[in-house]
MILUM-248493 format. One line per 10 residues: for each residue x, y, z of N, C-alpha, C, O. Coordinates in pm, whole numbers. Atoms other than C-alpha are relative to their C-alpha. Layout:
! residues N
X/Y/Z/X/Y/Z/X/Y/Z/X/Y/Z; ...
END
This chain:
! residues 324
-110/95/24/6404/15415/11759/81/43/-121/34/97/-221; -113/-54/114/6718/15483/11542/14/-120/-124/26/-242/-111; -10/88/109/6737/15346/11199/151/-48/-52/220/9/-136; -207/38/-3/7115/15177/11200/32/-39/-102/152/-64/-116; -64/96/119/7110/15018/10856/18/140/-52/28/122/-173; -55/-60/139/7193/15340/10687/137/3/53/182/71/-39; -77/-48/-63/7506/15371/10876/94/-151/-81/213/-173/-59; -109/111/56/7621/15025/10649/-43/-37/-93/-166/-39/-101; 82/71/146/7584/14866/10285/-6/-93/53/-123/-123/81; 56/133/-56/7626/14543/10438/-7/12/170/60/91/237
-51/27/-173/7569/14428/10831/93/-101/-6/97/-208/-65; -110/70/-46/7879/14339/10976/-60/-99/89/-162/-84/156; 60/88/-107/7879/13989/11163/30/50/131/-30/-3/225; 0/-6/-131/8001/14152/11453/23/181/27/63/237/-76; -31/-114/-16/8038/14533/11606/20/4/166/-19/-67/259; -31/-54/-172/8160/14697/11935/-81/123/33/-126/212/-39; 85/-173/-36/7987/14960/12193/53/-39/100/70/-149/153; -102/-84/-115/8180/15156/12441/-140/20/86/-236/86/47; 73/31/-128/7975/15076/12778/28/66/98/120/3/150; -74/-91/-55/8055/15339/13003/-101/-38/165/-43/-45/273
39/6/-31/7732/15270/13183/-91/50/54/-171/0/133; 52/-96/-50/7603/15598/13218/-146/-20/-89/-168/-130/-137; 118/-8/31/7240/15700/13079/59/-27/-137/16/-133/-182; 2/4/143/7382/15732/12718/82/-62/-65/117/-29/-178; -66/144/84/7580/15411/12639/-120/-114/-2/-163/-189/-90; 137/116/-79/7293/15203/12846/-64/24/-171/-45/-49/-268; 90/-16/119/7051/15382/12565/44/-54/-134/-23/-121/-214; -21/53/140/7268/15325/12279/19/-129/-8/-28/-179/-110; -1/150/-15/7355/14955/12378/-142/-47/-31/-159/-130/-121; 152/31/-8/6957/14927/12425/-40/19/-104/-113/-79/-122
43/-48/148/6869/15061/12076/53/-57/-85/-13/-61/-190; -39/50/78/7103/14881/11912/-24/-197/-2/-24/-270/-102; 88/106/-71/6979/14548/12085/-95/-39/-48/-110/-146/-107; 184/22/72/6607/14587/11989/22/-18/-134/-13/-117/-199; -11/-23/180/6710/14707/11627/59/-111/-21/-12/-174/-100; -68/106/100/6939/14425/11535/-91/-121/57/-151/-180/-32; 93/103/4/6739/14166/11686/-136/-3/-100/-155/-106/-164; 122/-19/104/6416/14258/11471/53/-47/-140/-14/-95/-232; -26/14/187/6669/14227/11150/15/-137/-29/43/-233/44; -76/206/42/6730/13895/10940/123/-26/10/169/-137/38
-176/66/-35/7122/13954/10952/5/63/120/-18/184/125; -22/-35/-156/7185/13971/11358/142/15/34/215/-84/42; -218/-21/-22/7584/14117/11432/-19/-82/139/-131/-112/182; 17/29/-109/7691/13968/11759/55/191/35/138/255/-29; -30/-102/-90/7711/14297/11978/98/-10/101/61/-70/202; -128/-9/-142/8037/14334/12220/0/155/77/50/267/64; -50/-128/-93/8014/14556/12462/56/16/119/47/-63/213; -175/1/-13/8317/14695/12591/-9/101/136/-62/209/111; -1/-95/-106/8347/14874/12951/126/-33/66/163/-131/130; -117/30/-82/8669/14964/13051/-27/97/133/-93/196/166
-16/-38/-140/8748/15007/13377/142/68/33/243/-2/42; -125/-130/-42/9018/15296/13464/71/-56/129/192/-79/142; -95/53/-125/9105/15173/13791/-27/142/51/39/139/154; -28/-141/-35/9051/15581/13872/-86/48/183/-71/120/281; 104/25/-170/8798/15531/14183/-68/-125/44/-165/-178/-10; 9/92/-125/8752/15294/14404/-132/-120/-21/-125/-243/-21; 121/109/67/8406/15134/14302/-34/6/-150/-151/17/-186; -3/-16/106/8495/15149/13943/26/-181/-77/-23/-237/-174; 18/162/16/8576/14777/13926/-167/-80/23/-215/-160/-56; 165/47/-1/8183/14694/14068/-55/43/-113/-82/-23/-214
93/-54/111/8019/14904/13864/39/-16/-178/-38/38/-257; -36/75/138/8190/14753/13506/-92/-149/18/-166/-194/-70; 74/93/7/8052/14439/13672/-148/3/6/-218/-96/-15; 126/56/-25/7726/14522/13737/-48/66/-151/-156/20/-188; 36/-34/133/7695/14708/13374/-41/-134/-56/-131/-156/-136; 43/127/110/7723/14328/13284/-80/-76/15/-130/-149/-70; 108/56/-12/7498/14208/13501/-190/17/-66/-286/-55/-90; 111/-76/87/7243/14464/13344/-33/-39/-127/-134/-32/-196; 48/-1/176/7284/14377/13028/-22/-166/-50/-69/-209/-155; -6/141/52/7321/13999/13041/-97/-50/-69/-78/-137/-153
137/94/106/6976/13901/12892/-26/76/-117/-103/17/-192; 23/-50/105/6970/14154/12624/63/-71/-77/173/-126/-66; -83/62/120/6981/14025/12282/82/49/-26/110/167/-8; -157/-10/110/7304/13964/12072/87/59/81/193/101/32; -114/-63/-81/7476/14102/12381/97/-60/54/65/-166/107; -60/60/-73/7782/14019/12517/83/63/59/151/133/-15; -92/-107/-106/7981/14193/12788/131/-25/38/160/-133/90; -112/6/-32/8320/14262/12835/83/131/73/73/249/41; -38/-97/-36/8543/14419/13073/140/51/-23/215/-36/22; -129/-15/27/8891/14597/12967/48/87/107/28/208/110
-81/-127/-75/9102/14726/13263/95/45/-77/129/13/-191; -127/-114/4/9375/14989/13279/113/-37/43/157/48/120; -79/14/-100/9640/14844/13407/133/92/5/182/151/-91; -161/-46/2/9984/14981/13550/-53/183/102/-144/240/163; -5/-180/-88/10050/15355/13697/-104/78/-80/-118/71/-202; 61/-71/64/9812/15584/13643/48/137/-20/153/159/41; -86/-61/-19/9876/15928/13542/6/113/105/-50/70/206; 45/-101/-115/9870/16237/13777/-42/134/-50/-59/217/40; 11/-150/75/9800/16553/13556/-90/-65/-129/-80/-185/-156; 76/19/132/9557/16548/13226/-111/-136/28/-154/-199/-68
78/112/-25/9342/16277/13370/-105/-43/-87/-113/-161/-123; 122/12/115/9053/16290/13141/34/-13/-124/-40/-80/-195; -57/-11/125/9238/16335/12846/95/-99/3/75/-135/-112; -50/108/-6/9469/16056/12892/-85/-128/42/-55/-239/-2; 50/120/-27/9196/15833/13071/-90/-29/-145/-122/-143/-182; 94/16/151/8982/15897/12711/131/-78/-118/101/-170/-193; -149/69/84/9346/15786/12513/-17/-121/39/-16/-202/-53; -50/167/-65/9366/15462/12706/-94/-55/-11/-67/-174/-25; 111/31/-2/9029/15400/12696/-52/-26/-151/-131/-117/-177; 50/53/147/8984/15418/12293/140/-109/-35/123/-212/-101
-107/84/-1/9379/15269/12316/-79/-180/-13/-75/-258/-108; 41/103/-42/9189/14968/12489/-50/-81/-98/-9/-192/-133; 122/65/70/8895/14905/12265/28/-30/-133/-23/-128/-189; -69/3/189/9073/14952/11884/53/-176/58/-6/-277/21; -68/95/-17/9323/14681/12060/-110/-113/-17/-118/-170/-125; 143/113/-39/9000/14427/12167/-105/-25/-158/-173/-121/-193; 60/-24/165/8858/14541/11788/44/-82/-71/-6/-180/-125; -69/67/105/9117/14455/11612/45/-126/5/62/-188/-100; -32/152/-66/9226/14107/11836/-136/-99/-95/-121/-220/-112; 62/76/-22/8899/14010/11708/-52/28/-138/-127/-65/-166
-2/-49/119/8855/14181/11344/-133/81/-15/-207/40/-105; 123/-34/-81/8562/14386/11472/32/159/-109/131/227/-83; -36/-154/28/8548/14734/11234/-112/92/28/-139/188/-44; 105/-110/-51/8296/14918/11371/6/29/151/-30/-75/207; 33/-33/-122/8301/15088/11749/-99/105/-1/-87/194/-85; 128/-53/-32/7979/15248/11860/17/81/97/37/29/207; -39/-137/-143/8033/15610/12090/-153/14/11/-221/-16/-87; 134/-54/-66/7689/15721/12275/24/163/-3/-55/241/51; 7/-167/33/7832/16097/12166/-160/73/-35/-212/17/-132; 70/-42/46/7528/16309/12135/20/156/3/124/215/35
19/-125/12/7406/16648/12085/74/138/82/124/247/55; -33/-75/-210/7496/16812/12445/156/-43/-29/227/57/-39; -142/67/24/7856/16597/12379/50/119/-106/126/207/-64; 17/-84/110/7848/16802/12034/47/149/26/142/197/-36; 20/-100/-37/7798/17128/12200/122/35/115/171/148/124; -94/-33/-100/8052/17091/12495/151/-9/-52/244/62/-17; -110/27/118/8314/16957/12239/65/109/-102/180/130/-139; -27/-181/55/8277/17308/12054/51/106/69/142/174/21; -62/-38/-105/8339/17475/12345/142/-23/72/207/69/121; -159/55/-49/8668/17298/12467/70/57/-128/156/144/-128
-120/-47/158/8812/17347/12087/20/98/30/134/126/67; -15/-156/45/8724/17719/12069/68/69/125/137/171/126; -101/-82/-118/8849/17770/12443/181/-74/-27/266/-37/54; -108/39/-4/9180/17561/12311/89/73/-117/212/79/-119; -26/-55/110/9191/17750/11974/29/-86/-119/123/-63/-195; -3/37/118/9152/17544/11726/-99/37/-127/-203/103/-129; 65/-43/87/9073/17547/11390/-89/-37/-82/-188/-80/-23; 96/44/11/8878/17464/11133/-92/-178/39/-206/-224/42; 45/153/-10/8877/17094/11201/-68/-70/128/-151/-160/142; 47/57/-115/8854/17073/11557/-100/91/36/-131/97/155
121/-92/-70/8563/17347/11562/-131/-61/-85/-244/-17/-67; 86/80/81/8367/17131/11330/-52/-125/64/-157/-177/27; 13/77/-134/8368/16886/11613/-33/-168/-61/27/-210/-160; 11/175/33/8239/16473/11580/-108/-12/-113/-217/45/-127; 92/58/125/8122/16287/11249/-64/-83/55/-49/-115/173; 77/70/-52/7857/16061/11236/74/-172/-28/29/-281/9; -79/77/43/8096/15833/11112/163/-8/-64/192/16/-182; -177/-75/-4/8509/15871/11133/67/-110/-5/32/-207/62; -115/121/-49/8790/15638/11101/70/15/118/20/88/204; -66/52/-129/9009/15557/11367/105/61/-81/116/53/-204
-82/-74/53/9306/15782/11351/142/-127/-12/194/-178/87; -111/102/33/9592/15529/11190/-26/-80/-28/71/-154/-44; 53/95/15/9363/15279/11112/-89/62/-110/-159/149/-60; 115/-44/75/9135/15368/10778/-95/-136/6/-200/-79/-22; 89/119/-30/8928/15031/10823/-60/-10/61/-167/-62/30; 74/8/-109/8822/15061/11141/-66/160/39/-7/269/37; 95/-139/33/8504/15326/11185/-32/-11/158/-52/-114/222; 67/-57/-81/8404/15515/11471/-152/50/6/-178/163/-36; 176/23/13/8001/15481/11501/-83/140/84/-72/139/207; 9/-125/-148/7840/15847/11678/-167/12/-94/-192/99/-178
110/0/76/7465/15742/11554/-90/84/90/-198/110/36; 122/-99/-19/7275/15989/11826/26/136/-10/-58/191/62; -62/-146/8/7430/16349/11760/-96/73/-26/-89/194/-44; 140/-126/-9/7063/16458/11736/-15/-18/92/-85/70/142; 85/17/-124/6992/16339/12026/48/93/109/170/93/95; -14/-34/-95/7018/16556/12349/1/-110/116/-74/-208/124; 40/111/-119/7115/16383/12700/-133/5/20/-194/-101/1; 143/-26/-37/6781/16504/12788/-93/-119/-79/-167/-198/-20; 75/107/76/6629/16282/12524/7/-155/48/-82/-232/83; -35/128/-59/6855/15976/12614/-37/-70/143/-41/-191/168
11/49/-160/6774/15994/13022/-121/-49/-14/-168/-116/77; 193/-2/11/6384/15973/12873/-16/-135/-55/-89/-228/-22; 18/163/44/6448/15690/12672/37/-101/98/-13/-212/80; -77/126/-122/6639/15479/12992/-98/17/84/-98/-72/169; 101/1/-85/6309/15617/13181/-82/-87/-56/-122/-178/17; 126/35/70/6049/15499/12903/32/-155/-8/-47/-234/-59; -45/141/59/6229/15173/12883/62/-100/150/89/-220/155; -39/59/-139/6336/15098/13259/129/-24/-3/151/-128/58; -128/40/36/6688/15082/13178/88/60/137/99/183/143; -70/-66/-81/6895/15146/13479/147/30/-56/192/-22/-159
-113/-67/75/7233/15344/13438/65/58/160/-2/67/262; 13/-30/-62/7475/15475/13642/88/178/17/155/234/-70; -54/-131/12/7591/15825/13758/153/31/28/203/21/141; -153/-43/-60/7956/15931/13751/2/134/49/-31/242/0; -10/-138/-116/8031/16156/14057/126/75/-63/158/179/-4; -121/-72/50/8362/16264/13824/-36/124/-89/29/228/-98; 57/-74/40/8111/16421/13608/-90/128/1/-161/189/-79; 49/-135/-94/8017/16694/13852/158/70/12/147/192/17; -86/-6/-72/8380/16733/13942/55/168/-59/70/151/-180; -21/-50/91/8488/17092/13824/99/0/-19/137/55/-122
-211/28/1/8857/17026/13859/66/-6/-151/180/23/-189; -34/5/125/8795/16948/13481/-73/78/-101/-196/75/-105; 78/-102/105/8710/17194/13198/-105/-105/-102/-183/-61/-187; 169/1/86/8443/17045/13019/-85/-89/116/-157/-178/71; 87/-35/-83/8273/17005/13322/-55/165/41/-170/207/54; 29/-148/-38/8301/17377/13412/-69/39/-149/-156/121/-121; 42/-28/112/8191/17423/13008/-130/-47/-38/-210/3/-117; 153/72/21/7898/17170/13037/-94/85/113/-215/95/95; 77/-53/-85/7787/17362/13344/-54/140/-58/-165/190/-38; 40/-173/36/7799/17726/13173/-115/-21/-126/-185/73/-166
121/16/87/7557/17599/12924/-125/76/-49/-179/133/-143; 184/-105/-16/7237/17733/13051/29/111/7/-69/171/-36; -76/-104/47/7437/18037/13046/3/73/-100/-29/192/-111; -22/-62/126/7520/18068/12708/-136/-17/-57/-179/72/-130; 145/24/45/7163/17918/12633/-87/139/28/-174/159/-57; 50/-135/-56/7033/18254/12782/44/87/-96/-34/181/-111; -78/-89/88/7255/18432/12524/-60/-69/-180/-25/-42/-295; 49/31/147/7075/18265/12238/119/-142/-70/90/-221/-161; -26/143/26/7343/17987/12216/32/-143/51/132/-202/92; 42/134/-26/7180/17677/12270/72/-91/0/178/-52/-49
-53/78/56/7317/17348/12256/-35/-28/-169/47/-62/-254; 78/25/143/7099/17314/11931/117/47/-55/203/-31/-99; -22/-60/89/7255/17598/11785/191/-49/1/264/-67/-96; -153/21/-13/7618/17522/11888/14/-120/-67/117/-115/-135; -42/116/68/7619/17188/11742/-30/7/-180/38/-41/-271; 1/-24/143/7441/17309/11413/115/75/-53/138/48/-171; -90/-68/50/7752/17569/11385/132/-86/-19/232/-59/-85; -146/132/13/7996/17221/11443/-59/-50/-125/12/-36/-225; 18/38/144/7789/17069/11156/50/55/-108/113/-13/-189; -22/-36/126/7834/17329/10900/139/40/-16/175/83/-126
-135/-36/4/8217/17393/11006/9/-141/-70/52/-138/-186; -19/112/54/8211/17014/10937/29/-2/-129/135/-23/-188; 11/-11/141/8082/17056/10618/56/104/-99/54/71/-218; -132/2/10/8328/17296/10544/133/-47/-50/202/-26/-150; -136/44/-23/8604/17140/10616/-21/-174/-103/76/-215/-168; -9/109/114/8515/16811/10399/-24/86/-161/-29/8/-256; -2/-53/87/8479/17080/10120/139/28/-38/194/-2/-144; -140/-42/62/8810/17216/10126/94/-135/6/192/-124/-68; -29/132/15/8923/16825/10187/8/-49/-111/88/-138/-143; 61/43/122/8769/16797/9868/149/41/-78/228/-32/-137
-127/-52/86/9048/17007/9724/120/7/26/218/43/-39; -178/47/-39/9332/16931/9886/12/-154/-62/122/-167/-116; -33/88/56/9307/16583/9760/-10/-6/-176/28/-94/-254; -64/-21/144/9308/16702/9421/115/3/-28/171/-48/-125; -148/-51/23/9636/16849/9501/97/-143/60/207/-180/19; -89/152/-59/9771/16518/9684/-2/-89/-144/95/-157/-179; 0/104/113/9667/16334/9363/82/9/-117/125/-84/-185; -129/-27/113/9899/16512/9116/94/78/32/171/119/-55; -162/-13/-39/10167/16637/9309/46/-39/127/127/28/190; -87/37/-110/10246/16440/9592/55/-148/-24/-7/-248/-62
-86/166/27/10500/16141/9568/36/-62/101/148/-31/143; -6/65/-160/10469/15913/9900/160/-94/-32/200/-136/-140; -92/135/22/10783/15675/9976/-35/-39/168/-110/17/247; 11/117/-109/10792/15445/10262/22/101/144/-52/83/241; 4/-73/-121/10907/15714/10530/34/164/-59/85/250/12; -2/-130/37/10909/16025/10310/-56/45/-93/-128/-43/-140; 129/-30/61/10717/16207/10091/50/159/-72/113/243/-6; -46/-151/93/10777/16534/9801/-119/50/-87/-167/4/-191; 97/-71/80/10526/16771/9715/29/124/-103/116/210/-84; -28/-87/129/10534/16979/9421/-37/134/25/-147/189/24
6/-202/-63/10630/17368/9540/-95/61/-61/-160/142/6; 21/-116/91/10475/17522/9232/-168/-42/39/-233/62/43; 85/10/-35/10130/17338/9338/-31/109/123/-105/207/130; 45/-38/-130/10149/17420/9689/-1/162/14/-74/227/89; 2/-125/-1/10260/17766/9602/-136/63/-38/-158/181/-11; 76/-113/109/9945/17854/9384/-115/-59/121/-227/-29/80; 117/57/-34/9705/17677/9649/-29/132/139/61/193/197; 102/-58/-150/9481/17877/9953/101/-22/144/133/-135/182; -95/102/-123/9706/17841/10268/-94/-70/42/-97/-169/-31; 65/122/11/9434/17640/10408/-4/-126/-20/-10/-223/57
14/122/108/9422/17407/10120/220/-57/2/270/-168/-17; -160/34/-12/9848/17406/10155/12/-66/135/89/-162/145; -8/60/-90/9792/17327/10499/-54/-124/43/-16/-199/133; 35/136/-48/9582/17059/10488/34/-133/-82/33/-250/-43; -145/115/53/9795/16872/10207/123/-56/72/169/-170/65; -95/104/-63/10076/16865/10446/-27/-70/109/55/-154/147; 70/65/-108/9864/16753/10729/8/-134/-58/96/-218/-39; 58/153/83/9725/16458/10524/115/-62/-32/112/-182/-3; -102/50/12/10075/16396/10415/93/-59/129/173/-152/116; -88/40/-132/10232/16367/10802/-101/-115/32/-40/-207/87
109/90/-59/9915/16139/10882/-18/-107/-102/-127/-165/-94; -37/102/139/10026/15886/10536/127/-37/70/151/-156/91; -136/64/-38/10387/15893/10688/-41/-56/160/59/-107/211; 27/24/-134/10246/15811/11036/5/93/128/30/42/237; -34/-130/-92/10269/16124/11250/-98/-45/148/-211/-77/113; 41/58/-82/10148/16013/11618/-174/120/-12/-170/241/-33; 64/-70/-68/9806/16138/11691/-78/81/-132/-125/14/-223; 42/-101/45/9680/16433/11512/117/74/-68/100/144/-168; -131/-28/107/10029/16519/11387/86/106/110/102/86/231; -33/-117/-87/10188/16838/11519/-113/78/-11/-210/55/-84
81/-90/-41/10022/17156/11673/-47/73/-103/39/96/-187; -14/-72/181/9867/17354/11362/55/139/31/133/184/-52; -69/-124/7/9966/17682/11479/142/-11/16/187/95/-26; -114/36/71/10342/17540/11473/7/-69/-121/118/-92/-168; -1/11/143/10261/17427/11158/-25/63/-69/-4/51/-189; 28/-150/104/10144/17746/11050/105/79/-5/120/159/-98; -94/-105/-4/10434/17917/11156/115/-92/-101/179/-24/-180; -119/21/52/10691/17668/11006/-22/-34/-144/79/-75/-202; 12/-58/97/10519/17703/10675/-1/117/-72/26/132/-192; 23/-153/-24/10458/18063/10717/177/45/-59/205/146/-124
-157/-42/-45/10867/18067/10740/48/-47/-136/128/28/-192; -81/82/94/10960/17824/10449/-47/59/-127/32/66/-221; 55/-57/93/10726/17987/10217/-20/132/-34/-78/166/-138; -34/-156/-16/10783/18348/10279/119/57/-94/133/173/-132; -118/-57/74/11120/18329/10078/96/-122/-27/215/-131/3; -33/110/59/11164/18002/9925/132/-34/-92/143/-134/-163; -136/1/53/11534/18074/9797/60/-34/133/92/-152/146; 14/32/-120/11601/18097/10158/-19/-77/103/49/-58/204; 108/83/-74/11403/17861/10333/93/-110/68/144/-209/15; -94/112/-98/11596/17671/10593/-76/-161/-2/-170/-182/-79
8/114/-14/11561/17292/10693/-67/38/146/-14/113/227; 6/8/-144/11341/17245/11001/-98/-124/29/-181/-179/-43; 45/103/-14/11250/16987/11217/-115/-1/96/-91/60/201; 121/7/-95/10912/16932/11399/-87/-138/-4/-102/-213/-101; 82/149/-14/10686/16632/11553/75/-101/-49/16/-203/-86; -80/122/76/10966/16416/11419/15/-36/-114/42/-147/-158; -24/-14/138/10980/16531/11095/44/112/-91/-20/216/-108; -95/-108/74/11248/16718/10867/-62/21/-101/-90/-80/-166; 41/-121/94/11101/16986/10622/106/52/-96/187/124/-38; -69/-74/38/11298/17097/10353/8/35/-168/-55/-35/-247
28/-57/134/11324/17252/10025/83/-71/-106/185/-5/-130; -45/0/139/11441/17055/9698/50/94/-97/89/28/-193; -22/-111/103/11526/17356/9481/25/-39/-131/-51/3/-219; 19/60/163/11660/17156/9144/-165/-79/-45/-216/-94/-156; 106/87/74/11336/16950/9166/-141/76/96/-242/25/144; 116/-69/-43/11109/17178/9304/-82/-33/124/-204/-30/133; 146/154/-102/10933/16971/9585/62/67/154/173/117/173; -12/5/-159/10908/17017/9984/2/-114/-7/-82/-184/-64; 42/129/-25/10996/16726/10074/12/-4/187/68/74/264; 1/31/-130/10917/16545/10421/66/-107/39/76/-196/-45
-65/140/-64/11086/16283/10608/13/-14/168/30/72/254; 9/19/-142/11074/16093/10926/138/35/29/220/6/-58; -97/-5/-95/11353/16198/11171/104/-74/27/86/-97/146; -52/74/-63/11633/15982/11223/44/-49/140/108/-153/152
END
């Protein structure tokens, strides 16, 4: 059983878990169930199963998740459809958008800062794989914390308490415990790459890299990447000047810093002014720093992700601004 109080100084009166229904929400719903019932402060538990609308018995099976769970303590079940057109291209990757879209919304309706993912180990490992076949860098090869904010929201935390765990572990616990669960036939489907990536597995496992090892190499990119974090907010702290939709960083800093450490100041800075998402692409952000900083007498005005770049010269500063 998982020990959940380190994961808070105080218990919240209430938290959310993403109910998907498969072996490794069931488990984490179930674990978190037993554990908070045993404690003296009891959260109420909401758990949250949206329903996509994407196949056909996807409406039953939200309901019968709730029938499953109805007598567990502190539980209470809820279902969030999808409504409207769905889309026709990126399916997974938009049905995962709409799907955390959903639950922040249902969070926040209800002042709820904690959501609970059933991400584990195997999740960990296939997650490394998608990045490094998409090319990213250090951030997205460092893969899921055990604890993350919600991108645009610093209040509200993203909960990923089994990332030791292997599915393998989780299907054992829904055996040892009678927990029924159920199987998504989408999750065979190979139409989508991290299916074809979860399948090559045993593959690369043959080659010496394991899931183990693949997720220990996302840990220490992790750790990493909150290192050089470390020092970019040095540099945000004495030379960056926020305003309401724009923002001026101090050249002579950014000049003397690591590109890296330059790059992830202006990151952090587009994601203060509100930049949708993850911001822009970093390798167009590498290039349109690459460009401005190459010959800083020079250095044109340019605009990207909805935000103008451009050089101060009397007062030294890049400054940023939203788009009109």
């Amino acid at each position: 059983m998982e020990d959940f109080s380190r994961l808070f100084k105080k218990t919240p009166a209430a938290i959310a878990v993403a109910v998907s229904g498969g072996p490794d929400s069931m488990a984490l719903l179930h674990m978190l169930s037993i554990y908070f019932a045993a404690q003296k402060k009891k959260p109420q538990i909401h758990a949250l199963t949206v329903d996509h609308g994407l196949r056909p018995e996807s409406a039953a099976e939200a309901r019968q998740v709730g029938a499953w769970v109805a007598d567990w303590p502190l539980i209470t079940h809820h279902i969030l459809p999808w409504k409207g057109r769905k889309p026709g291209s990126a399916i997974q990757e938009r049905a995962r958008a709409k799907r955390y879209e959903l639950m922040a919304a249902y969070c926040a309706g209800l002042g709820i800062r904690h959501l609970f993912l059933a991400h584990h180990r195997t999740d960990q490992a296939e997650t490394f794989l998608f990045r490094l076949a998409k090319g990213s860098g250090l951030d997205g090869l460092g893969g899921m914390a055990t604890q993350a904010p919600y991108p645009g929201d610093a209040g509200f935390s993203l909960m990923r308490p089994l990332l030791a765990r292997s599915k393998a572990d989780l299907e054992a616990y829904c055996a040892a415990h009678d927990i029924p669960f159920i199987r998504d036939s989408s999750n065979q489907n190979r139409d989508y790459a991290r299916v074809r990536l979860r399948q090559s597995l045993p593959v690369l496992e043959a080659e010496g890299l394991s899931e183990k090892r693949l997720a220990a190499t996302a840990a220490r990119l992790q750790r990493a990447r909150q290192a050089l974090d470390f020092y970019a907010a040095k540099i945000r702290r004495t030379a960056v000047t926020m305003g309401r939709d724009r923002a001026a960083i101090r050249l002579s800093s950014l000049r003397a810093a690591p590109e890296d450490i330059r790059l992830r100041v202006v990151r952090q800075v587009l994601a203060d002014l509100g930049a949708d998402g993850y911001g822009p692409r970093l390798e167009r952000l590498e290039t349109l720093l690459g460009e401005m900083f190459a010959d800083i007498a020079q250095a044109k005005t340019f605009t990207l992700g909805g935000f103008v770049f451009s050089i101060n010269r009397k007062d030294g500063a890049l400054l940023i601004r939203r788009e009109m």
